[in-house]
N, C-alpha and C positions, 0 to 999 in steps of 0.2 A: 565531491564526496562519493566513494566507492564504499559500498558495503556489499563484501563475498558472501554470497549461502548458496546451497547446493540447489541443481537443478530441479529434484526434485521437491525441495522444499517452494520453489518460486513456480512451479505448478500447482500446488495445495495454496498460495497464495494468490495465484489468480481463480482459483475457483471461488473464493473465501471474497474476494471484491468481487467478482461476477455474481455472488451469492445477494451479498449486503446489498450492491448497487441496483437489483433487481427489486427487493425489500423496500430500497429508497424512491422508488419509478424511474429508476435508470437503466434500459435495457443496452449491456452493449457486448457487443460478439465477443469469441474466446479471445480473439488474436490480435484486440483491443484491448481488453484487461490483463494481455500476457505483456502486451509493452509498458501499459501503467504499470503494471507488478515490477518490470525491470527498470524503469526510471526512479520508481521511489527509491531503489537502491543506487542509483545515480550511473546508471547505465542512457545511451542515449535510446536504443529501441533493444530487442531481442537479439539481432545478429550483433552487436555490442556485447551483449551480455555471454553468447555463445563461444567469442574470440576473445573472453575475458583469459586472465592470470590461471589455469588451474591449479598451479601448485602453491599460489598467495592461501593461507590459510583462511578458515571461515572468520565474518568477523563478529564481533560480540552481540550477541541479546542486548535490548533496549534495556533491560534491570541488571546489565553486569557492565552498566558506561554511569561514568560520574555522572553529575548532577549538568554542566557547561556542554559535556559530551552527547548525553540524551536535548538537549534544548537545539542542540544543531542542528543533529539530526530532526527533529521531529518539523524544525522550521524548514527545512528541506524538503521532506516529505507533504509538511503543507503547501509549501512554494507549487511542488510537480502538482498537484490535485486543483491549486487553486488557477494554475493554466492550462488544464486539463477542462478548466470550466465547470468544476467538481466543487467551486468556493462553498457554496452554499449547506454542503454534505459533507468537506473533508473532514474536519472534527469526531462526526460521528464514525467516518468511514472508518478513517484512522482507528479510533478506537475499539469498532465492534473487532476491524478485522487483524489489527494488530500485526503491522504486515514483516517488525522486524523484531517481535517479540515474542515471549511466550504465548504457547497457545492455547496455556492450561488454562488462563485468565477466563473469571466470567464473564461473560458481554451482560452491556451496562443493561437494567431492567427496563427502563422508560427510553425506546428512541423517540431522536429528536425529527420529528419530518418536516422536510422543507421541499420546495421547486426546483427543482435545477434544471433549465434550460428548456421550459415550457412543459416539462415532463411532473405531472402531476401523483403523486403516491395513493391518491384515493379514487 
């Protein structure tokens, strides 16, 4: 699964997980959350993503794909998080950061905080 969005939209989104996963007790460098940011889109790292298709057109927002079409995706994007070692947080990550979606959405009011990988949030 390839999903196309513009460069600079996948720098607002590694900020946006660099943000939340800080939030969650996950501290990890820029140019670690730029290669998550570009795997969830089903890139293998950044230089993948840089030697992508540029004239492939952008591809859809998570709220303009059918109902089968968002469940792939998003089972996808758990898959990259949960071998990232991110199991424990991808749910929420997914959700505050919304990494192939609108980004007008509210983030949820109550997070959910858990461990991940001896990294304690309190």
């Amino acid at each position: 699964m390839i999903i196309y969005m513009s460069e600079k939209r996948i720098k607002g989104m590694t900020r946006r997980l660099q943000k939340v996963l800080r939030e969650l007790g996950v501290d990890l460098k820029y140019t670690r959350c730029l290669n998550l940011a570009v795997r969830l889109l089903g890139f293998d790292d950044h230089q993948d993503f840089l030697a992508r298709d540029l004239d492939a057109p952008f591809s859809a927002l998570d709220d303009q794909l059918s109902d089968d079409d968002f469940v792939a995706r998003d089972d996808h994007q758990m898959g990259v998080l949960t071998a990232a070692g991110l199991g424990p947080v991808a749910r929420e990550l997914l959700d505050r950061c919304n990494p192939t979606g609108s980004w007008s959405r509210t983030p949820l009011d109550e997070p959910v905080w858990d461990t991940v990988a001896g990294n304690d949030p309190l």
